[in-house]
N, C-alpha and C positions, 0 to 999 in steps of 0.2 A: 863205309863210314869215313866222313871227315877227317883230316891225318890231325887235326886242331882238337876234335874230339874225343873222350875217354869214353872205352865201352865198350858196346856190341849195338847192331842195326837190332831192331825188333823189327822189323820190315816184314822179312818171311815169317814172324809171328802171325803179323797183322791180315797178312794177304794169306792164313790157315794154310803156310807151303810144310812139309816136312823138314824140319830142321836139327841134324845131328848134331849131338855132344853140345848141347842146352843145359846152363845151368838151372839148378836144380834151388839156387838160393838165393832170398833177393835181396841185396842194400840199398839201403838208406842211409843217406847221409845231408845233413842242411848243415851248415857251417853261420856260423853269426854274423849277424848284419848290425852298421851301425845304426840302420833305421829301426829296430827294434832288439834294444840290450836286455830287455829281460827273458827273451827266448835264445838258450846254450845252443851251442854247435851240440848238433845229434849225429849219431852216429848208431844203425842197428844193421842184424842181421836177422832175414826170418826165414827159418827153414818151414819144413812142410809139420813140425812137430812144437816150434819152440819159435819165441821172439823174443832177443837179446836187444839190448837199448842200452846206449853209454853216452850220457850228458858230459860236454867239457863247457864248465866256467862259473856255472851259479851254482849249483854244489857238487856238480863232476860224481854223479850219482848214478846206477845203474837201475835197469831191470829186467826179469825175464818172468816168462811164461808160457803156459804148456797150452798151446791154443787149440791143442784135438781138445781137451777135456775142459778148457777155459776160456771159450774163444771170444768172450766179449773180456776178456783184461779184466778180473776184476781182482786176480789174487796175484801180486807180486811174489817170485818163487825165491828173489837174490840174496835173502837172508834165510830159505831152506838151506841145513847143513846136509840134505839129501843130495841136492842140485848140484853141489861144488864143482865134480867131474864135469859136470855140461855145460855149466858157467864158462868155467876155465876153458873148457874148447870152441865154446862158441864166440869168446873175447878172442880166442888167437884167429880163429878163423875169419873175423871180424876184422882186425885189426891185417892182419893179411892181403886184403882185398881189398885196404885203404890207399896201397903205393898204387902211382901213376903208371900210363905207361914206360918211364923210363925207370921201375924201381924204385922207385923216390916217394918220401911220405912227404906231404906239401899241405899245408894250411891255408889257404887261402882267406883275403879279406877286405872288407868294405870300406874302400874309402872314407874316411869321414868328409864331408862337407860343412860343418855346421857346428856348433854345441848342442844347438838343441834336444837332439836327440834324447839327452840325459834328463831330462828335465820333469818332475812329476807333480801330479796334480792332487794339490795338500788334501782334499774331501776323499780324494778315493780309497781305495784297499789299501793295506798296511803290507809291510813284510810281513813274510810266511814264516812259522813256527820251525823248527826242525824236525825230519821226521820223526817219530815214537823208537825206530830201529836204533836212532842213532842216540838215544838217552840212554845212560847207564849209571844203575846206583852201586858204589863202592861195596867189595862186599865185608867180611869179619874184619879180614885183613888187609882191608885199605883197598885191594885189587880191583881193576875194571873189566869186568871179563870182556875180551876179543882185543883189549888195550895193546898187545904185545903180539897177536898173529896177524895183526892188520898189513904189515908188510911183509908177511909170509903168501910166497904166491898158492894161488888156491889149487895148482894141481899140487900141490904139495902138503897143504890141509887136508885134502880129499884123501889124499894116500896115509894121513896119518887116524884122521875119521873116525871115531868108532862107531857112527851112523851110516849105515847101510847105502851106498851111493847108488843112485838114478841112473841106469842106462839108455844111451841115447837109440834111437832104433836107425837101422843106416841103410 
């Protein structure tokens, strides 16, 4: 491999060679471009069970799925309070595997050239609503529920749960 380039050869993938201690899990990552601002820097990780996903910029939004039993995506699992446990390690594992070679978490990004870029065309589509997840009606006593665990990390939700947590299979 290039010393310039981050990774691994899929080389002896390609050419069907035996290849030991292969990982077993694949990232995704696109980063933002000024040529097109309404698609977030993405970032997922998909194991052989589950596919995590974490948008950074237009609403830094998540999600997962259990792809044995869902595998066309049709049920977001990131607001199951079963999931917590597997959320929570599949974002550390995730985020993990984002430093560079030299250990370093690094952003990368597109030049602008232009204004253009920004620029939208008044007939077409509107901005998007917010999801359904993210409306909450006050309840007796004024409360928002999830208002106050939102910066609580979720292995820490998970451990306090009284919903039955999702084990991940290894």
């Amino acid at each position: 491999m290039p010393k310039q380039l981050e990774g691994r050869s899929w080389l002896s993938l390609a050419k069907n060679q035996e290849t030991a201690e292969w990982r077993d899990e694949l990232l995704y990552e696109y980063y933002w471009e000024f040529n097109y601002p309404s698609t977030p820097t993405t970032f997922a990780l998909r194991t052989d069970d589950y596919k995590f996903i974490t948008y950074h910029g237009v609403w830094d939004t998540e999600e997962l799925y259990d792809i044995k039993n869902d595998p066309k995506e049709m049920h977001n699992l990131i607001h199951d309070e079963r999931y917590l446990s597997i959320i929570a390690d599949l974002r550390k594992r995730l985020f993990a595997k984002l430093v560079n070679n030299e250990g370093q978490t690094t952003v990368p990004y597109t030049e602008r050239f232009s204004t253009g870029a920004v620029l939208r065309e008044a007939t077409r589509s509107k901005e998007a609503k917010f999801p359904k997840e993210w409306l909450r009606t006050p309840d007796a006593n004024g409360e928002i529920q999830g208002s106050r665990t939102f910066m609580q990390r979720d292995t820490e939700r998970a451990r306090k749960s009284k919903v039955k947590q999702k084990i991940q299979s290894q």
